[in-house]
ZADREN-299626 format. One record per residue (C-alpha): x, z, y; residue in three letters. Coordinates in steps of 0.1 Angstrom, whole numbers, always signed. Example, Ala and Ser with C-alpha at 12.3 -4.5 7.8 and 13.67 -1.06 7.14 Angstrom:
! ZADREN-299626
@X +123 | Z +78 | Y -45 | r ALA
@X +137 | Z +71 | Y -11 | r SER
//
This chain:
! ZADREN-299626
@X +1654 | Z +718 | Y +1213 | r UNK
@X +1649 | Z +699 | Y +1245 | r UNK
@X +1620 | Z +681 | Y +1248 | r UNK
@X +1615 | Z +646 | Y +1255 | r UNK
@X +1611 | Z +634 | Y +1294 | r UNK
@X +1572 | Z +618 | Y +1303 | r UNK
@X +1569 | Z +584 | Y +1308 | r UNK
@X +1539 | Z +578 | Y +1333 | r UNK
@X +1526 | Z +544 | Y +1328 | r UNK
@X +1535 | Z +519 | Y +1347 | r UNK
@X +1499 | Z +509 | Y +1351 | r UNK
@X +1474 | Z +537 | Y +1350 | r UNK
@X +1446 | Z +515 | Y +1349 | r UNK
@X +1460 | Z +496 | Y +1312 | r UNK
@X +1459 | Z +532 | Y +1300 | r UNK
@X +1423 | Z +538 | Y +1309 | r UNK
@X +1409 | Z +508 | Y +1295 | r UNK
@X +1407 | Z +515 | Y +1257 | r UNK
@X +1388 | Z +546 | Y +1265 | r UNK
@X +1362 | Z +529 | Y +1284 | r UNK
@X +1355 | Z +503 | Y +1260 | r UNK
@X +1355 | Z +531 | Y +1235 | r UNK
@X +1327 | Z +548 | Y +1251 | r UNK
@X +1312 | Z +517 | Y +1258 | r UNK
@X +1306 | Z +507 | Y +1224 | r UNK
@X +1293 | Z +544 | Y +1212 | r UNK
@X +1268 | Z +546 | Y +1239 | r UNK
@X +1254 | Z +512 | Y +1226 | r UNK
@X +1253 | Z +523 | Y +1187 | r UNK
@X +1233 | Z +555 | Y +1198 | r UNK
@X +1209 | Z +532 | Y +1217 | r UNK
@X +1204 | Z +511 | Y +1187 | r UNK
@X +1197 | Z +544 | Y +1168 | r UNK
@X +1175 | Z +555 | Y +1185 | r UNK
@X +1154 | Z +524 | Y +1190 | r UNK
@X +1156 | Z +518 | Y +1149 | r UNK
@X +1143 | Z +554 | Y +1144 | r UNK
@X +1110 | Z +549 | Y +1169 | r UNK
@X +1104 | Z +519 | Y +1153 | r UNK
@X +1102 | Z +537 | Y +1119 | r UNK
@X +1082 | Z +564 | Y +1132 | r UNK
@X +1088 | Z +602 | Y +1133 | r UNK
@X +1108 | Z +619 | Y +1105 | r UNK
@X +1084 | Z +638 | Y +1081 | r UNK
@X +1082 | Z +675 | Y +1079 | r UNK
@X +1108 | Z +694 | Y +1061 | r UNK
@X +1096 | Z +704 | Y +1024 | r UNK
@X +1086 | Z +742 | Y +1023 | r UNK
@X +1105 | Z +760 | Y +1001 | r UNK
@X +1090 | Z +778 | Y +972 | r UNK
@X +1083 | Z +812 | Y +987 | r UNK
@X +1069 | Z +794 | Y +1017 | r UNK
@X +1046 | Z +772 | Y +995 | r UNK
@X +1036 | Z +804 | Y +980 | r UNK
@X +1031 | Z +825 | Y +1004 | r UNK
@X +1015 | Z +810 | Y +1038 | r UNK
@X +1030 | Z +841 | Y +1064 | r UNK
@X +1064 | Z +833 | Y +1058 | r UNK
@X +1094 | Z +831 | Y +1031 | r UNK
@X +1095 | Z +862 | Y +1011 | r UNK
@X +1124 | Z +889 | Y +1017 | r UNK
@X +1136 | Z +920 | Y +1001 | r UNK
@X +1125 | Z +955 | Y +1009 | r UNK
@X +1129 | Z +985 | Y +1000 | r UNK
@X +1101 | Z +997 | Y +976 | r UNK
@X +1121 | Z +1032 | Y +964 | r UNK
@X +1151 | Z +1050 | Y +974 | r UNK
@X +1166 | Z +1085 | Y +967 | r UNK
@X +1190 | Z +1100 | Y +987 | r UNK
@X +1226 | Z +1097 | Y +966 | r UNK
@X +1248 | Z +1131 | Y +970 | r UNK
@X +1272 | Z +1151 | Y +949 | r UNK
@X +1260 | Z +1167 | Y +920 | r UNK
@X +1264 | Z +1206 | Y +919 | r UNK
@X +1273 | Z +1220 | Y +894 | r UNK
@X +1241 | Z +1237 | Y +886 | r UNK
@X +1225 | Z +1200 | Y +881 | r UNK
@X +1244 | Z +1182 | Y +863 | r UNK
@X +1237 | Z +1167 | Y +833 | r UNK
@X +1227 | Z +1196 | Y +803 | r UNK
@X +1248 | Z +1200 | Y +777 | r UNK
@X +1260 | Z +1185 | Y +755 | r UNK
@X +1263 | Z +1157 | Y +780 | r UNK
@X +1286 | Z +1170 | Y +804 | r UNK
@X +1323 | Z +1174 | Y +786 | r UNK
@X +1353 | Z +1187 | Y +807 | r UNK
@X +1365 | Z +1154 | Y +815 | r UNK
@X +1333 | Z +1136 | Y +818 | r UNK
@X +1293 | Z +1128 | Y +816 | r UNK
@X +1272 | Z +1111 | Y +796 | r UNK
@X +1296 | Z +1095 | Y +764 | r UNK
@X +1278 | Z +1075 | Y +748 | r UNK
@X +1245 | Z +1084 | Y +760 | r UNK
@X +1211 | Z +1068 | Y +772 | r UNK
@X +1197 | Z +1082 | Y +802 | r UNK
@X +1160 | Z +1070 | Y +808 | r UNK
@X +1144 | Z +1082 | Y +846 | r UNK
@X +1111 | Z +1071 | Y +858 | r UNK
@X +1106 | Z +1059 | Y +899 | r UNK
@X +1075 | Z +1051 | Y +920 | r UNK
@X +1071 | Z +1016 | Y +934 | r UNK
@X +1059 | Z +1017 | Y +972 | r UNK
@X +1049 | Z +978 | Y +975 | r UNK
@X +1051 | Z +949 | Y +950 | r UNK
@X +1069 | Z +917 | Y +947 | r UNK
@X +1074 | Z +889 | Y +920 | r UNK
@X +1108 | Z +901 | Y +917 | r UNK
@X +1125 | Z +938 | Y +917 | r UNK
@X +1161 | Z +941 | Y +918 | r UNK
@X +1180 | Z +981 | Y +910 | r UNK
@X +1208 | Z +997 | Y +932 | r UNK
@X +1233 | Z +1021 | Y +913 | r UNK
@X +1254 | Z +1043 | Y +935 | r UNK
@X +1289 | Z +1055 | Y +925 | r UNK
@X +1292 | Z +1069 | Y +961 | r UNK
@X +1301 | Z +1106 | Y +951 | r UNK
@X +1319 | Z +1096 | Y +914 | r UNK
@X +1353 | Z +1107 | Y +907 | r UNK
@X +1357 | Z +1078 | Y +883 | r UNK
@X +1345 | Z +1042 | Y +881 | r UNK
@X +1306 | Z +1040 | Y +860 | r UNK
@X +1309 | Z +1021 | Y +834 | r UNK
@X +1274 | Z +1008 | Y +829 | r UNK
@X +1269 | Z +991 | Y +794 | r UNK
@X +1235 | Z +983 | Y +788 | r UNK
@X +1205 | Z +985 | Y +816 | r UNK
@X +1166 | Z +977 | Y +812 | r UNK
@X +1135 | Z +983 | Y +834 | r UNK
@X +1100 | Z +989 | Y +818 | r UNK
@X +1063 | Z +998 | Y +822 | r UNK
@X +1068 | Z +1036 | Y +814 | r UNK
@X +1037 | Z +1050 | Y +783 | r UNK
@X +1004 | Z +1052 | Y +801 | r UNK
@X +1016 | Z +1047 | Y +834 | r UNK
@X +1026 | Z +1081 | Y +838 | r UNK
@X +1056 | Z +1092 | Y +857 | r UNK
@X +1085 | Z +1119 | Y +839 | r UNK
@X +1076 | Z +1105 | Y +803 | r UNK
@X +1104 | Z +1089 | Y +776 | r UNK
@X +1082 | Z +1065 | Y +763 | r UNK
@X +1075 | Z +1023 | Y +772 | r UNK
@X +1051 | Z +1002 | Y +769 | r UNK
@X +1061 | Z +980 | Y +737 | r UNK
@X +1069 | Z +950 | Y +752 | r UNK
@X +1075 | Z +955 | Y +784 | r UNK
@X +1114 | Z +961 | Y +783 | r UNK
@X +1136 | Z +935 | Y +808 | r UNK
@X +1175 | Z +934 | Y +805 | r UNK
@X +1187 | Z +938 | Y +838 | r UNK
@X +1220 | Z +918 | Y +846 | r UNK
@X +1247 | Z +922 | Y +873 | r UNK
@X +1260 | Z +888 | Y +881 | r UNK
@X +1247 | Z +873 | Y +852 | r UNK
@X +1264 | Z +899 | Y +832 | r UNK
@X +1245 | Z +923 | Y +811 | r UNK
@X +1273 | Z +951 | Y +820 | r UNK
@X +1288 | Z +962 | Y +850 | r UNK
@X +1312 | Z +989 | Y +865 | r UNK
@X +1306 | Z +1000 | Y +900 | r UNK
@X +1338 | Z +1010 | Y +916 | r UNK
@X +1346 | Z +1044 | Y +928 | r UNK
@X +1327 | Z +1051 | Y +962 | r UNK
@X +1306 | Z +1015 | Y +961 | r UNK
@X +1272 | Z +1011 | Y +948 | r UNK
@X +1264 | Z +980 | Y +929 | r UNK
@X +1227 | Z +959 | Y +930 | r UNK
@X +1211 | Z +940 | Y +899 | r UNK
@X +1201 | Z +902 | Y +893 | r UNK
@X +1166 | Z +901 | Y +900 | r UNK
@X +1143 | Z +906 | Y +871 | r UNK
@X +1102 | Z +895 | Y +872 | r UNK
@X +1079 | Z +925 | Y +856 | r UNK
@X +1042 | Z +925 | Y +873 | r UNK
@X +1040 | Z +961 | Y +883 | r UNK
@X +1018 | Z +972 | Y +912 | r UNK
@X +1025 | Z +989 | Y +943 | r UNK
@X +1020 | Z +1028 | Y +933 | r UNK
@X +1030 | Z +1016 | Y +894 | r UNK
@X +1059 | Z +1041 | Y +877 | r UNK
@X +1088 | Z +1021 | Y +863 | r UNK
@X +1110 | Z +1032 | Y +841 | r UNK
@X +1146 | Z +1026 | Y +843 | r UNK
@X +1170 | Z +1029 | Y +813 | r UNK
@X +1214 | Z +1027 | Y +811 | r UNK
@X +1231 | Z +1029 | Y +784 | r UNK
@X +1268 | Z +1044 | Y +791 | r UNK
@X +1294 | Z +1036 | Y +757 | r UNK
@X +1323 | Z +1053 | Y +775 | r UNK
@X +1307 | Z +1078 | Y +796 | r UNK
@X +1323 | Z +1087 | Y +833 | r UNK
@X +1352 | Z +1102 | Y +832 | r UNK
@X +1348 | Z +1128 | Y +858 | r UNK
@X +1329 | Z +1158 | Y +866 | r UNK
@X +1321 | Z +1146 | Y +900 | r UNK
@X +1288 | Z +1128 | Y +896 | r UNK
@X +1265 | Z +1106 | Y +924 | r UNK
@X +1228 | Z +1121 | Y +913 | r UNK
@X +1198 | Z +1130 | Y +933 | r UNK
@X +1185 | Z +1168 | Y +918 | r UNK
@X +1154 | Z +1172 | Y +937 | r UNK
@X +1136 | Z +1144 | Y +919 | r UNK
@X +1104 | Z +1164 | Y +909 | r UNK
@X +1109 | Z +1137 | Y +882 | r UNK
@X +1119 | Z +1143 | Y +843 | r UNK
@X +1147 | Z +1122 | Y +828 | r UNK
@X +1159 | Z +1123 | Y +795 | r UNK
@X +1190 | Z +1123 | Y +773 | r UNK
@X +1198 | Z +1110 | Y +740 | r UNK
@X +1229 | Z +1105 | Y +724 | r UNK
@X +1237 | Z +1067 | Y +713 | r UNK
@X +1224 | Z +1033 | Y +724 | r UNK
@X +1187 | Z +1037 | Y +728 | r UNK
@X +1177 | Z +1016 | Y +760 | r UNK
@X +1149 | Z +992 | Y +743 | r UNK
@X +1136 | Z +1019 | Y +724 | r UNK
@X +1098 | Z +1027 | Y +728 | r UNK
@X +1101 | Z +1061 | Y +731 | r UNK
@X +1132 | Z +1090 | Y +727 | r UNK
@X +1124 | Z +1119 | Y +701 | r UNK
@X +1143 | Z +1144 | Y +704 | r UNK
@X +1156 | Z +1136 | Y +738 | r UNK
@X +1169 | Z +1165 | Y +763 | r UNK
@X +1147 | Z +1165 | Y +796 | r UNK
@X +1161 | Z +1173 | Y +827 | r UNK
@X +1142 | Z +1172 | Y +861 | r UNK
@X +1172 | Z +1154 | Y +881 | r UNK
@X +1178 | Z +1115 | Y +889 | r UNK
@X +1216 | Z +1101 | Y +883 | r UNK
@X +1226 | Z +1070 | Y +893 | r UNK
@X +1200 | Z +1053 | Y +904 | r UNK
@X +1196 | Z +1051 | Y +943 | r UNK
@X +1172 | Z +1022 | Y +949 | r UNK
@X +1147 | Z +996 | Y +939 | r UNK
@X +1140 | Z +964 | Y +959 | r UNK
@X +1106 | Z +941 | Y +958 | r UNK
@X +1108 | Z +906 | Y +969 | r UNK
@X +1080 | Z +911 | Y +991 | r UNK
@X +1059 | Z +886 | Y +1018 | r UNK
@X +1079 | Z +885 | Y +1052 | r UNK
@X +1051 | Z +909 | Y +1070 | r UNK
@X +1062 | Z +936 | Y +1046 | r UNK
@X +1082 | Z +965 | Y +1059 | r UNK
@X +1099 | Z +993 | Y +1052 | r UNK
@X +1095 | Z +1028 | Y +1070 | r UNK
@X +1122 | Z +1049 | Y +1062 | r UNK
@X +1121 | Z +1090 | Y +1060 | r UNK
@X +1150 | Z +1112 | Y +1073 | r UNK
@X +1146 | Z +1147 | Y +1063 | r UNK
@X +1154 | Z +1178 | Y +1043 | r UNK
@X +1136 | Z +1195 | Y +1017 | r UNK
@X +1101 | Z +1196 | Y +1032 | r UNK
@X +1104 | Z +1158 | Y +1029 | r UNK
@X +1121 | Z +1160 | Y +993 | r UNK
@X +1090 | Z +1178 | Y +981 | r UNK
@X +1105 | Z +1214 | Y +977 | r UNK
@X +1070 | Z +1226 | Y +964 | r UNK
@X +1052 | Z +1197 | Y +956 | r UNK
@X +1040 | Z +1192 | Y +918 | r UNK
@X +1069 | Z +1178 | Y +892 | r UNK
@X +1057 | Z +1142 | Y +880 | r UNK
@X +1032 | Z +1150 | Y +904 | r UNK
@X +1043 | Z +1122 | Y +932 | r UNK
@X +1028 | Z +1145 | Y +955 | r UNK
@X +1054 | Z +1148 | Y +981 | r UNK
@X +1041 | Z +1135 | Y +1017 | r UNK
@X +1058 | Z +1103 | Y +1021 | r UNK
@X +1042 | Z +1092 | Y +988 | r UNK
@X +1010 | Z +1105 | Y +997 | r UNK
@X +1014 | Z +1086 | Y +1037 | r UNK
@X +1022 | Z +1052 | Y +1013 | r UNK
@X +992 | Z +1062 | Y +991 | r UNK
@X +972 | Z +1059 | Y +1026 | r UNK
@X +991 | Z +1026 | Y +1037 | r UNK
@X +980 | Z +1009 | Y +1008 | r UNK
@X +942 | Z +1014 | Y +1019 | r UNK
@X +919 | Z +985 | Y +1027 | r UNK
@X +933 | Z +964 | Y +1059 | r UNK
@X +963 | Z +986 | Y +1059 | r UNK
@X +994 | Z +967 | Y +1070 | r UNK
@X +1016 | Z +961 | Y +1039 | r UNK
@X +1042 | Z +990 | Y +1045 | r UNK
@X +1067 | Z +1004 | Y +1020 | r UNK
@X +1074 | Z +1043 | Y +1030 | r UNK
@X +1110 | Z +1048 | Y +1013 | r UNK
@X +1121 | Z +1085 | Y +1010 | r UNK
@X +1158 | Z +1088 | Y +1022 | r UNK
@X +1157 | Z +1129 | Y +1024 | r UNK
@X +1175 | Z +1158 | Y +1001 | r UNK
@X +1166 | Z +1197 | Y +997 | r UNK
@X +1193 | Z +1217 | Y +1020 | r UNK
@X +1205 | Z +1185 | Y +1043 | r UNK
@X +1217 | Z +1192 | Y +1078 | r UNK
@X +1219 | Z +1169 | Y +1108 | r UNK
@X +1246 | Z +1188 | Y +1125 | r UNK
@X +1270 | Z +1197 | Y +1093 | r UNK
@X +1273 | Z +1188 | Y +1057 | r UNK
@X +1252 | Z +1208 | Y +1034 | r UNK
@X +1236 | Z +1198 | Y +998 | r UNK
@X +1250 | Z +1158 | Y +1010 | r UNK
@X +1267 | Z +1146 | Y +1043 | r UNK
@X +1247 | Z +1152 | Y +1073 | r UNK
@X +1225 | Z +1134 | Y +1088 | r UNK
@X +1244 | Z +1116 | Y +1117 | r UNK
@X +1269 | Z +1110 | Y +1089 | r UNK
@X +1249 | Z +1090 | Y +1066 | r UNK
@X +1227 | Z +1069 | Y +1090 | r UNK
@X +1242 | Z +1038 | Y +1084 | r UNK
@X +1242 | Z +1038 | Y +1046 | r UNK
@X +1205 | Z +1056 | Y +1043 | r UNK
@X +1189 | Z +1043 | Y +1071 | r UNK
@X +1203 | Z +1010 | Y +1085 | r UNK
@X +1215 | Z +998 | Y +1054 | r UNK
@X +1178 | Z +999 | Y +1035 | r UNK
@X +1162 | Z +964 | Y +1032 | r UNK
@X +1133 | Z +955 | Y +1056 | r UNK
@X +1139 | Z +988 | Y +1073 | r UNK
@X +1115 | Z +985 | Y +1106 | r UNK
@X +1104 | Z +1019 | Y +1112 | r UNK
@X +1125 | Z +1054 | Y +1111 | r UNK
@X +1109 | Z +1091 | Y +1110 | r UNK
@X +1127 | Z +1119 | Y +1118 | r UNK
@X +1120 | Z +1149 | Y +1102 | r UNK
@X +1148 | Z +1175 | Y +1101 | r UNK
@X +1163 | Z +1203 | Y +1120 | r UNK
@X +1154 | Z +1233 | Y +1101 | r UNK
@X +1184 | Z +1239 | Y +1079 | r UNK
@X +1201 | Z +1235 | Y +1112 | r UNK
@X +1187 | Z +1262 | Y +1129 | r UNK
@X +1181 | Z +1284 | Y +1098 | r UNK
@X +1216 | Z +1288 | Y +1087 | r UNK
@X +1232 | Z +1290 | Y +1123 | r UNK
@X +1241 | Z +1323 | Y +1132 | r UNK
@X +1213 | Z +1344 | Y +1149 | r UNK
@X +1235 | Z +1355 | Y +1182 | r UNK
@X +1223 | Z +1335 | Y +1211 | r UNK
@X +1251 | Z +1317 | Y +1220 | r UNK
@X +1252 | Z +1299 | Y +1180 | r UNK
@X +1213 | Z +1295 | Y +1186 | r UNK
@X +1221 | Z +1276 | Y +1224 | r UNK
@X +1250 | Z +1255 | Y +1210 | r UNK
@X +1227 | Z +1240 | Y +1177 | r UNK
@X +1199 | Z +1233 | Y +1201 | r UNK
@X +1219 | Z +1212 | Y +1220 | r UNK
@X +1233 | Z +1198 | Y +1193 | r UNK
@X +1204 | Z +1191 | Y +1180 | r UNK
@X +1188 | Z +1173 | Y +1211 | r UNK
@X +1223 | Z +1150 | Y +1214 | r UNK
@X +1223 | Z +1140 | Y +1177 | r UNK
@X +1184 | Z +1129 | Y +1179 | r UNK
@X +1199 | Z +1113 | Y +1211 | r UNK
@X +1221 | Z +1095 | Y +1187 | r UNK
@X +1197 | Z +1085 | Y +1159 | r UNK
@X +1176 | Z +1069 | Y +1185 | r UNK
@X +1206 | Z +1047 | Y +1196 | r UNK
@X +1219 | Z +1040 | Y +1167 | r UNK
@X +1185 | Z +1027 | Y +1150 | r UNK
@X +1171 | Z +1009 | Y +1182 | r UNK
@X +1206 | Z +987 | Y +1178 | r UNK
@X +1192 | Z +978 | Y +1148 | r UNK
@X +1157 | Z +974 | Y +1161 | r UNK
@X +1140 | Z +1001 | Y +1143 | r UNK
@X +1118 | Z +1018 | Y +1158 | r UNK
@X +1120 | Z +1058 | Y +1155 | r UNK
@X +1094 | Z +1083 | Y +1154 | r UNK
@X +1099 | Z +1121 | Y +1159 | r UNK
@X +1087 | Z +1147 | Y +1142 | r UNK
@X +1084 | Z +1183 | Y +1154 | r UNK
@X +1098 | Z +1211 | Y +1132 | r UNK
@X +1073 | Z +1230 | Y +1104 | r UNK
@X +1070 | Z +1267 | Y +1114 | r UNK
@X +1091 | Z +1291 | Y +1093 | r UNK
@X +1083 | Z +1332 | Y +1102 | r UNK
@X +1087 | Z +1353 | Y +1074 | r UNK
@X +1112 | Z +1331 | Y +1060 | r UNK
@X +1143 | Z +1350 | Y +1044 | r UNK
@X +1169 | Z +1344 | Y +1057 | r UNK
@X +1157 | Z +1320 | Y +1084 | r UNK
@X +1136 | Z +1343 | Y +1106 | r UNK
@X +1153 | Z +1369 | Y +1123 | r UNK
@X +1141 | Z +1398 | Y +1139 | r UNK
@X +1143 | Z +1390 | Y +1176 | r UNK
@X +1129 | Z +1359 | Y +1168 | r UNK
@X +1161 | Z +1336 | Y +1184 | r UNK
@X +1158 | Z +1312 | Y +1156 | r UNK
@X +1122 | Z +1308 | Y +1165 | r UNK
@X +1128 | Z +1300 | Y +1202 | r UNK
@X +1156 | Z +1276 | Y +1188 | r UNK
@X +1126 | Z +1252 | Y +1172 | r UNK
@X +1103 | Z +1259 | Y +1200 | r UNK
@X +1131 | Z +1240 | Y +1222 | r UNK
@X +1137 | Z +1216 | Y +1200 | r UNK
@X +1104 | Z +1206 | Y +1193 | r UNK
@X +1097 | Z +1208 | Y +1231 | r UNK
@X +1123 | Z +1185 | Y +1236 | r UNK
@X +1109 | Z +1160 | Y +1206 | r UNK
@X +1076 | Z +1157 | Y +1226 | r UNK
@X +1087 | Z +1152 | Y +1261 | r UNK
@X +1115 | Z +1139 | Y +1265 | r UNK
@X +1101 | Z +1101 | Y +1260 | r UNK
@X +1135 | Z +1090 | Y +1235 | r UNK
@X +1114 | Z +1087 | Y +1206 | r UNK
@X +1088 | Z +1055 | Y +1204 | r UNK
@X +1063 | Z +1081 | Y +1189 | r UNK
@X +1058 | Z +1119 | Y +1180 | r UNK
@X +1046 | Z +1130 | Y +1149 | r UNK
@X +1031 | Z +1166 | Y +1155 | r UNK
@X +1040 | Z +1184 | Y +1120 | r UNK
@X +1040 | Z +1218 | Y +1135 | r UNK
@X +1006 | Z +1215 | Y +1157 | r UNK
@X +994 | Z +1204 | Y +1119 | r UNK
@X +1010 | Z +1231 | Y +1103 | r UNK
@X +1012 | Z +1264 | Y +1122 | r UNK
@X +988 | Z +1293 | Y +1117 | r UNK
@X +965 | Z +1296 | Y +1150 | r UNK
@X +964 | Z +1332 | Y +1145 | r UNK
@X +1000 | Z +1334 | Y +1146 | r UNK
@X +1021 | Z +1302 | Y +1161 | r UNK
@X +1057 | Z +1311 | Y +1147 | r UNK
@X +1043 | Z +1309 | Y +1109 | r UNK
@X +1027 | Z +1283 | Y +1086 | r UNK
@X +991 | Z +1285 | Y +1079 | r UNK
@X +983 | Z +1307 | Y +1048 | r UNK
@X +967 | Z +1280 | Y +1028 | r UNK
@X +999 | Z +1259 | Y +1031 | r UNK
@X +1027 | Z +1282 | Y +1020 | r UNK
@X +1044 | Z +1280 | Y +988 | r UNK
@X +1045 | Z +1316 | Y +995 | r UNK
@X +1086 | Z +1313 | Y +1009 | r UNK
@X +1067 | Z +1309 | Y +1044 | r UNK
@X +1092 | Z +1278 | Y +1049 | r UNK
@X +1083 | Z +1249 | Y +1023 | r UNK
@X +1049 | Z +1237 | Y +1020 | r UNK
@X +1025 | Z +1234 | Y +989 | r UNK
@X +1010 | Z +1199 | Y +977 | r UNK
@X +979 | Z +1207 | Y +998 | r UNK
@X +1002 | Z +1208 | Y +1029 | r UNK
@X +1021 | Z +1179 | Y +1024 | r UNK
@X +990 | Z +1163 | Y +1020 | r UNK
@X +982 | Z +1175 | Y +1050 | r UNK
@X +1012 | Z +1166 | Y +1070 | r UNK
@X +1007 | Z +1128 | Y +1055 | r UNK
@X +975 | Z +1129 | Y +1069 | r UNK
@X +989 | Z +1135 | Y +1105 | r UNK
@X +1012 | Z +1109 | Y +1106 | r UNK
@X +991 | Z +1079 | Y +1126 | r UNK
@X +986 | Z +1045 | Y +1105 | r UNK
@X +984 | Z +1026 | Y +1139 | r UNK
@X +1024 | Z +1032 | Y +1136 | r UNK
@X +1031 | Z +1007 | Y +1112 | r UNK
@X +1010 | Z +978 | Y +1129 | r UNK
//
C-alpha cells in the first residue's frame, strides 16, 4: 500500500510552539513542587520492615542450615523390604529420618528432591519435630512438638520428575546443632524403582507401614541407615549468616565416622564455628562416598553438579574443595592414565574456581589425604602416589584458590609420607576414623569465614 506523501509545514515555527509552551508549563509545576515540599520539611524515614526491626544488622535471609548430596539409589540401598515392590517404593508407608541443624532461624523451610525419580513423588502428609531426647537416628518425638509442613499452602504436594520441591516456612525453636526430625507420609507410594536418596547418612531412618507422621514414636518400625528424599533444610537467618559449602567424596561423607554419631568433619568444623565470637557460619555438607570430579561415579561428578550443589545452596559464601582421590584411585595405574587425570584434575579445579568466583564465592582448596596401603588404590610403583603429590602441589602453589587447607600435612604419617598416620586409619589406610576427622576439622582456619 503506498504511503501517504509529507506535508512540511508551511510555517515551522507554528509547529514548534505547542511544544514550548508545553515544557514551559512542566518546568513551572516541578518548581512549585519542589518549593511546597521544602516548605513541609524533609520526608520521614521509610518504616523498617519487621526483620529489620528485629534484627539491627540487616533483613533476615535464607541459608542453608543442612544439605545432603541427592544421587541415584543403588540397588543395594534402597528401601528394605517390604517397602520396595517391583514397580515401586514406599506404598503407603511413613518414612521418619532425623538431620542436624548448622545455624538457627525463626523460620525453617524443607527441600525434597525428585532429581534421580523414575516417577513423580507423591507426598501426602509431611511434619517436622523435636526428635526424643534430642538424639539423632531415633523414631520417637517430643509430644508436642509435631508442625504440618505445607507446600503452597497445601498440606500435599507432588514434585515432578527431575525437580525438587521446597516447603512453606514453618516456626519450631530449635538451636543451631539441635536434631530435627522430619516425617512423609506417602498413600500411593512412587511408582518406580529409581529412587533420589542419600545412602551414606550415618543416620537411622525408619519404616512403617500406614499413616503414622504425628505419631510420638514408631514400634515396630524397620530401621535403615539411608536418607530418601530429603535434600535440604533452610533457616531464616540474620543477613551476616553464611553458608560454607563442602565438595567432596567419602572422607567428607563420613566413611568411618560413628553412625548417629554426627562426627563427620564438616559437623565437627561447625561445632567449632559456633564457639564464642565465632562468625555465625553454617557449614553445609554437599559430598557422597565414591564421587568423582572427572567422571560419574556413586552420583554425577563433580563439575557436573556444581550448579545445583554448590551455587544453587542459599547464602552460599564460601566453597571447600576436597576431592580428587576416587579420581586418581580408580584411573588406570600406566603412566600415561596417571598424566592425563592429573591434568584433568588441575583444569577442572581451574573450573570450579571460575565457576564459583562468578557467583562470588570464595573457594578454598584442600590437599588430598594420603592413601598407601590402600587396596586397590596404591599400586606398586607408586604412580598413583606421584599422581596426588602433583596435584596437591599444584593446590598449594598455583595461587587459583583464595586459600589452602593442608589435609595431607595434617594427615600423613612423618615416618612415612605416602600413608596416613596410624592413629587415624580406619584400618582401610584410605578413610579416616572419628579421631581423624576431628582432626582435619581442626586444621581448617576459622579466620576463613570472617
Amino acid at each position: 500500500m503506498p504511503q501517504p506523501a509529507y506535508r512540511r509545514p508551511r510555517d515551522r515555527r507554528s509547529a514548534v510552539y505547542p511544544y514550548l509552551a508545553a515544557a514551559l508549563v512542566m518546568a513551572l509545576v516541578a518548581a512549585v513542587a519542589v518549593a511546597a515540599q521544602a516548605l513541609r520539611g524533609p520526608a520521614p524515614a521509610e518504616a523498617a520492615t519487621p526483620a529489620e526491626a528485629a534484627d539491627p544488622r540487616g533483613p533476615a535471609q535464607w541459608v542453608a542450615a543442612w544439605t545432603s548430596m541427592p544421587q541415584l539409589t543403588e540397588p543395594a540401598n534402597m528401601p528394605p523390604p517390604p517397602f520396595t515392590q517391583e514397580d515401586g517404593v514406599l506404598h503407603d508407608a511413613t518414612l521418619r529420618q532425623t538431620v542436624r541443624l548448622t545455624v538457627s532461624g525463626d523460620r525453617l523451610r524443607f527441600r525434597f528432591s525428585n532429581a534421580f525419580g523414575g516417577a513423580e513423588l507423591p507426598l501426602t502428609r509431611a511434619a517436622v519435630a523435636l526428635p526424643a531426647g534430642g538424639r539423632a537416628g531415633v523414631d520417637g518425638i517430643v509430644p508436642g512438638t509435631s508442625r504440618p509442613l505445607t507446600f503452597s499452602g497445601r498440606p500435599a504436594t507432588t514434585v515432578p520428575v527431575g525437580a525438587q520441591v521446597v516447603s512453606d516456612p514453618v516456626r519450631l525453636d530449635a538451636a543451631p546443632g539441635a536434631n530435627l526430625t522430619v516425617t512423609l507420609h506417602l498413600a500411593d507410594g512412587q511408582a518406580s524403582t529409581d529412587v533420589t536418596s542419600h545412602p551414606g547418612s550415618r543416620t537411622t531412618s525408619y519404616l512403617l507401614a500406614g499413616d503414622h507422621t504425628d505419631a510420638a514414636a514408631l514400634p515396630g518400625a524397620t530401621a535403615t541407615d539411608h536418607w530418601y528424599f530429603l535434600s535440604g533444610v533452610e533457616a531464616e537467618a540474620s543477613a551476616r549468616t553464611r553458608a560454607a559449602v563442602v565438595l567432596g567424596d567419602s572422607l567428607s561423607d563420613g566413611r568411618g565416622s560413628t553412625t548417629n554419631g554426627n562426627d563427620r568433619w564438616p559437623d565437627l568444623l561447625n561445632d567449632r564455628l559456633r564457639g564464642p565470637g565465632a562468625p555465625p557460619v553454617s557449614v553445609v555438607n554437599q559430598a557422597a562416598g565414591g564421587n568423582r570430579v572427572l567422571d560419574d561415579g556413586l552420583g554425577p561428578n563433580a563439575l557436573a553438579r556444581l550448579d545445583r550443589d554448590v551455587l544453587a545452596v542459599s547464602g552460599a559464601r564460601w566453597l571447600l574443595v576436597f576431592e580428587g582421590i576416587n579420581d586418581i584411585g580408580t584411573a588406570p595405574a600406566t603412566p600415561a592414565a596417571q598424566e592425563e587425570t592429573g591434568d584433568e584434575l588441575v583444569a577442572a579445579y581451574d573450573q570450579i574456581v571460575t565457576r564459583a568466583h562468578a557467583q562470588g564465592i570464595r573457594v578454598y582448596g584442600a590437599t588430598l589425604t594420603p592413601f598407601g596401603g590402600s587396596t586397590p588404590y596404591d599400586d606398586p610403583e607408586g604412580l598413583r602416589e606421584a599422581t596426588r603429590q602433583r596435584v596437591n602441589d599444584w593446590i598449594r602453589s598455583s595461587g587459583r584458590f583464595d586459600a589452602v587447607v593442608d589435609f595431607d600435612a595434617a594427615t600423613r604419617d612423618p615416618a612415612n609420607p605416602r600413608a596416613l598416620r596410624p592413629a587415624l586409619d580406619t584400618g582401610d589406610h584410605l578413610h579416616l576414623n572419628p579421631q581423624g576427622y576431628a582432626l582435619l576439622a581442626r586444621t581448617v582456619p576459622l579466620r576463613l569465614f570472617r
